[in-house]
C-alpha positions in Angstrom: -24.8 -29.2 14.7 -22.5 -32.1 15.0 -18.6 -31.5 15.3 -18.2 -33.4 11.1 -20.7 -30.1 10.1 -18.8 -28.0 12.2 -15.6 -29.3 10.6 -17.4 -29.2 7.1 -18.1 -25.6 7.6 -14.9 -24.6 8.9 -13.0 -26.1 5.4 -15.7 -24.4 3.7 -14.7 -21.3 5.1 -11.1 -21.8 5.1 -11.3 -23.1 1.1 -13.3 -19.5 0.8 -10.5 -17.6 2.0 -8.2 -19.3 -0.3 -10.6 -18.8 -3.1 -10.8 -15.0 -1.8 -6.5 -14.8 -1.6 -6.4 -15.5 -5.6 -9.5 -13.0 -6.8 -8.4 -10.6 -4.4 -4.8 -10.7 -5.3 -5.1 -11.0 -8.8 -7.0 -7.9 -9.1 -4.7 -6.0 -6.7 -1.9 -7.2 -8.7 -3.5 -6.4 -12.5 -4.4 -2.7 -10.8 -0.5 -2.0 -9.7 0.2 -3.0 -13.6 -2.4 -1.1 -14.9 -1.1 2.0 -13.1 2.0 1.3 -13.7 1.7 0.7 -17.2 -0.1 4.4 -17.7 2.4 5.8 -15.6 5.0 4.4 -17.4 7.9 4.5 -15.2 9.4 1.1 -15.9 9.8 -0.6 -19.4 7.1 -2.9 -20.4 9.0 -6.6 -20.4 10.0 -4.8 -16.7 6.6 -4.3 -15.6 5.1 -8.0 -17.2 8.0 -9.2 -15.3 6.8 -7.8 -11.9 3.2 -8.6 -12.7 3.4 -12.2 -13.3 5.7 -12.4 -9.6 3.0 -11.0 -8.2 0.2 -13.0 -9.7 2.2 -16.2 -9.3 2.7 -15.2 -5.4 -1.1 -14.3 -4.8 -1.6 -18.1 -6.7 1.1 -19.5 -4.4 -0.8 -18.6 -1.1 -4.3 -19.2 -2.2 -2.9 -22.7 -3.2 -1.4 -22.4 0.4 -4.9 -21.9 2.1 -6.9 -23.9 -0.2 -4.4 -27.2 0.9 -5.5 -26.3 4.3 -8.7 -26.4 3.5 -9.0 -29.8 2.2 -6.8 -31.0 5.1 -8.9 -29.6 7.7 -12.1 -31.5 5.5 -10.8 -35.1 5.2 -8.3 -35.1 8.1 -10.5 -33.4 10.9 -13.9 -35.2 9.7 -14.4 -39.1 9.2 -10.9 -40.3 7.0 -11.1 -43.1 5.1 -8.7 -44.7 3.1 -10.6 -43.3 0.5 -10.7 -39.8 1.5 -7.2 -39.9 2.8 -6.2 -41.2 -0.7 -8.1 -38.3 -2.8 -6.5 -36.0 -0.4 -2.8 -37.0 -1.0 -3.8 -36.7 -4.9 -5.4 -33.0 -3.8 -2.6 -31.7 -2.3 0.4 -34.2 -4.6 -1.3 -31.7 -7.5 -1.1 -28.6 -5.5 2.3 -28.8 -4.2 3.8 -29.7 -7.8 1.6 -26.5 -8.8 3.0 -24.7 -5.9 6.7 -25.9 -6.7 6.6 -25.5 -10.6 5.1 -21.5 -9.9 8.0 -21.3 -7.4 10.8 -22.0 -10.0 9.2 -19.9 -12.3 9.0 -16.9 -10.3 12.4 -17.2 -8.5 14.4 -19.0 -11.6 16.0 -21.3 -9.4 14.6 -24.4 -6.9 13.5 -23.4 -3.5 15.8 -25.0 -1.7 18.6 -23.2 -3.1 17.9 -19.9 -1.7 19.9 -19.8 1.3 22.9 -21.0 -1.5 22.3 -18.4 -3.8 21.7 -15.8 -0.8 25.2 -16.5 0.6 26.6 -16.3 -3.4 25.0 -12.8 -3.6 26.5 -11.3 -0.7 30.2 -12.9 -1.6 30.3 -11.1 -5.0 
């Protein structure tokens, strides 16, 4: 085994993990609603609320992991211009992905955190 199949396998494993992050987590979070739902100690807009932060979050870090993974492929290995150029495309969708699921979940940008942080604890 040469270090680009070593490399190879190592994104492989990596892009598994990420792969693993999403199934895992969107099961984990569809059992918490399910239980909630039957247990019924929340409204139901509440509870869909909380589910879709938690499904977006488990997305968010499988994205995460899987941008990794095709770093450690095309970086790490042989880049071409080529490679280099499907990567920036790779992670260019990811990140908007990553940003939009942000905004969604939070209701505000991600930079504005520490703003709103700092709002919250004046009032």
């Amino acid at each position: 085994m040469d270090f680009d199949e070593i490399v190879d396998d190592v994104g492989r494993a990596v892009d598994l993990a990420g792969v693993a992050i999403i199934v895992c987590g969107a099961v984990a979070a569809t059992v918490v609603f399910l239980s909630r739902l039957l247990g019924r100690r929340q409204a139901l807009p509440d509870l869909y609320r909380l589910y879709r932060q938690n499904l977006g979050r488990t997305i968010l870090l499988g994205l995460e992991v899987l941008v990794a993974g095709d770093i450690i492929r095309t970086v790490a290995a042989s880049p071409t211009l080529g490679s280099v150029a499907v990567l920036a495309a790779i992670v260019g969708v990811r990140t908007f992905l990553s940003l939009s699921l942000e905004i969604e979940l939070e209701g505000r940008w991600p930079w504005r955190k520490a703003a709103a942080g700092v709002d919250r604890d004046r009032g």
